[in-house]
N, C-alpha and C positions, 0 to 999 in steps of 0.2 A: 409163389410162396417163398422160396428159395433167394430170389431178388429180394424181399420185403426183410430175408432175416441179415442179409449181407447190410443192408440198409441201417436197419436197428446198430448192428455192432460197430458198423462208420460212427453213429448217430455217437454213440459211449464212448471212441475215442477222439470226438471231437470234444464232447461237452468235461471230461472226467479225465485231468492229468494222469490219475494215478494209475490208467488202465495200462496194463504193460504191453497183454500179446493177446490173441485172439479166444483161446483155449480158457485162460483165465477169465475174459469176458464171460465165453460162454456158459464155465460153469460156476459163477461167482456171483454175478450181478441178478438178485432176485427180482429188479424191477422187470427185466428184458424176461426173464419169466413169466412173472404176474402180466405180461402186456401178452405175449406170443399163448398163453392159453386164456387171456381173455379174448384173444380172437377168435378161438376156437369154441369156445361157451358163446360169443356174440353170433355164430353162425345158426347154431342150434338154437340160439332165442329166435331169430329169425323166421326158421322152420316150422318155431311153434313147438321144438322141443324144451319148455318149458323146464322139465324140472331136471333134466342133462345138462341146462345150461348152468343151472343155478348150482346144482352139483360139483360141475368143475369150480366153479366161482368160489366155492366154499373151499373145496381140494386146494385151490390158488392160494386163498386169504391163507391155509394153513399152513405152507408152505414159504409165502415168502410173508407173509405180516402184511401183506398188500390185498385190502378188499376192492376191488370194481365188479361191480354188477353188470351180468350181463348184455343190458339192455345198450348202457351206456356207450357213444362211439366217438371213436378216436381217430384222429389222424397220421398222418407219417411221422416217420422219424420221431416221437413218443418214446421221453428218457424219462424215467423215475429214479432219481439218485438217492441211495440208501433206502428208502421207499418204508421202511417200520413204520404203520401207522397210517397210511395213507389210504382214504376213502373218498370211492366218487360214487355218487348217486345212479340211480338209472335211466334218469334223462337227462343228464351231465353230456355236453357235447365240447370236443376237444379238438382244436386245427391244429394243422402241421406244424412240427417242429416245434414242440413244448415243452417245457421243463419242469417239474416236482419234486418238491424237496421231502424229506422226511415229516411224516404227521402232516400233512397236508389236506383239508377236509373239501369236496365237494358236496356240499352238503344241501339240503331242502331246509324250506322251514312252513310249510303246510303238510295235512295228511291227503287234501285234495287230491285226486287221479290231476293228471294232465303234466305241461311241465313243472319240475317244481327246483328242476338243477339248473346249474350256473352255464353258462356256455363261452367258452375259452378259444378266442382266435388265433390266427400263426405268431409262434414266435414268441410265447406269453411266458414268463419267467413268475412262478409264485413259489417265493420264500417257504422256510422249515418252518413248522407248526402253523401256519397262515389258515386262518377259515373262510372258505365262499361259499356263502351262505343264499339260495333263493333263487329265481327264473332272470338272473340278472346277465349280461354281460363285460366282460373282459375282453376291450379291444385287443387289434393286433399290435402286438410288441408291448403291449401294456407288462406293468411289473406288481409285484404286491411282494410290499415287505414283510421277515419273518413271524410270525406270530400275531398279525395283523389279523381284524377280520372285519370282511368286506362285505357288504347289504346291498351296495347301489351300485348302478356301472361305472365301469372305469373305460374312460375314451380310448382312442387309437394310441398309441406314441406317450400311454401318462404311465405316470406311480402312484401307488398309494401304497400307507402305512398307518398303521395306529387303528385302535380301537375307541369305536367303528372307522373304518378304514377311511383317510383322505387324504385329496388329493393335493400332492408335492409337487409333480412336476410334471406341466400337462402340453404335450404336441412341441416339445420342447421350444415353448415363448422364455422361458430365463436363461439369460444370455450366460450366467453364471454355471449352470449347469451344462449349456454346452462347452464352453471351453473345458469344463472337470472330466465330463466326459472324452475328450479327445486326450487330454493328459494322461487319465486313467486306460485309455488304448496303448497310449504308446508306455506304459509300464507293468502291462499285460493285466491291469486290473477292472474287474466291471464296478463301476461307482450308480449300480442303479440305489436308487433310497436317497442317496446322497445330494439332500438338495440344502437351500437355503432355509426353510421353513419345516424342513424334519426334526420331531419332537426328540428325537434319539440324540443325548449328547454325542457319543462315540462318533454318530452318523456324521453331526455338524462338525467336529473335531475333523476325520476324515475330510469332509468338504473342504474346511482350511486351507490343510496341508494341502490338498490339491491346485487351491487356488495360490498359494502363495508358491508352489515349482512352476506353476504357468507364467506367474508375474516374473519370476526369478529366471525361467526360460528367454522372457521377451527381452526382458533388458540385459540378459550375457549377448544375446543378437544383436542388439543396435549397439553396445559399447564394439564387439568385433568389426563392427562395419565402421564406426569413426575411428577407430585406431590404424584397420586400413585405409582409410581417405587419408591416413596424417602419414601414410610412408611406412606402416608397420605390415607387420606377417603374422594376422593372430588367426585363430580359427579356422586354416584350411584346411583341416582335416576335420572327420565327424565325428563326432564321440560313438563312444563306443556303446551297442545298444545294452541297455538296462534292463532286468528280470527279477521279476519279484518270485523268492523262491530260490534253494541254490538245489531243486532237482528238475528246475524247467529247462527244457529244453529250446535247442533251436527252434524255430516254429517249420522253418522250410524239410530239417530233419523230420521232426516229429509228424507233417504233412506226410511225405513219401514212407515212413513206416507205418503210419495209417491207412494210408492205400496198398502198401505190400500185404498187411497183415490182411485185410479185405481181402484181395484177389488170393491171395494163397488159402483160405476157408475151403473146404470144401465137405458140402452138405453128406454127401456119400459115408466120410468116415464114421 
């Protein structure tokens, strides 16, 4: 149990810059609440403690603004960031390593017994106020943009956005999208949504920009190189890495203060 909760607080200072130190996590962050005692109500659903389950679920919602229903199960490493609003069904299934944003709905759309919730693969990033609605799938790494809401599945490796939700960028086949995306790595930023065909002007705006520092990347590269073919000295040195943000930190620092902060927890206290 005690593995599972060291795990969780990794999980928030990987995903959430602004987490500082361990203490704060712990008594701050109501998602890692509403998740650590819906394990505890999902034991007693199990059991067949029926209405102890639903009880804590309730105690949960009122506490941190995050309703999940007992039944409903989850995988590892399970981040709920700011989490007000967020509801998931009870046959809602969730893989490892997820992300939810604020107002986030797992939602049915029959009264029929059986499944009626969404099922959410490794790695699935769904946007603030986003709805997933029905017995549908969310491949793995799949994305859904904020406020989007989603009826049909969405493949392995896609995005979707818009109402009803569709699909922007799938198994990543737009060659434009991948290059944004590696651009947006190396300037610590995540460009999911951001494709060619996204209805969101800001979104295509962002795609731009991104696409015109990769053009603007390629060609400072080949002029460095014909300047030294002709006898010159440009470019031996690297630039200097770029950070979006002036409270980001090193990433190799902020790696090893995450892992101090981990190992130094200790359940006891």
């Amino acid at each position: 149990m005690f593995s599972r909760i060291k795990e969780d607080i990794a999980s928030v200072f990987d995903r959430d810059p602004a987490a500082r130190n361990t203490f704060e996590v712990l008594t701050n962050y109501p998602g890692l609440h509403a998740i650590w005692l819906h394990r505890l109500a999902f034991k007693f659903w199990k059991r067949d403690w029926k209405w102890l389950a639903r009880t804590i679920s309730t105690f949960s919602r009122w506490m941190t603004g995050i309703e999940i229903h007992p039944g409903a199960t989850i995988g590892r490493r399970f981040f709920i960031d700011h989490g007000m609003g967020v509801v998931i069904g009870g046959t809602a299934e969730i893989g490892d390593d997820v992300t939810l944003y604020q107002g986030v709905t797992l939602g049915g759309t029959s009264w029929k017994a059986g499944k009626r919730h969404p099922t959410l693969g490794n790695n699935v990033v769904i946007g603030a106020g986003a709805k997933i609605l029905g017995p549908i799938t969310i491949g793995n790494n799949g994305k859904v943009g904020s406020n989007s809401v989603v009826v049909k599945d969405v493949p392995d490796n896609a995005t979707a956005v818009g109402i009803p939700g569709k699909i922007v960028n799938s198994n990543g086949k737009n060659g434009s999208s991948s290059a944004r995306d590696e651009v947006a790595k190396k300037y610590g930023f995540d460009a999911y949504a951001v494709s060619e065909d996204n209805p969101d002007p800001v979104a295509k705006a962002i795609g731009r920009l991104l696409d015109h520092i990769h053009l603007m990347d390629g060609k400072m590269t080949d002029l460095c190189k014909e300047v030294n073919n002709l006898g010159g000295n440009v470019c031996d040195q690297q630039l200097p890495e770029l950070r979006v943000g002036e409270f980001v930190e090193d990433e190799k620092k902020a790696a090893k203060r995450r892992m101090a902060a981990v190992e130094s927890f200790d359940p006891e206290i």
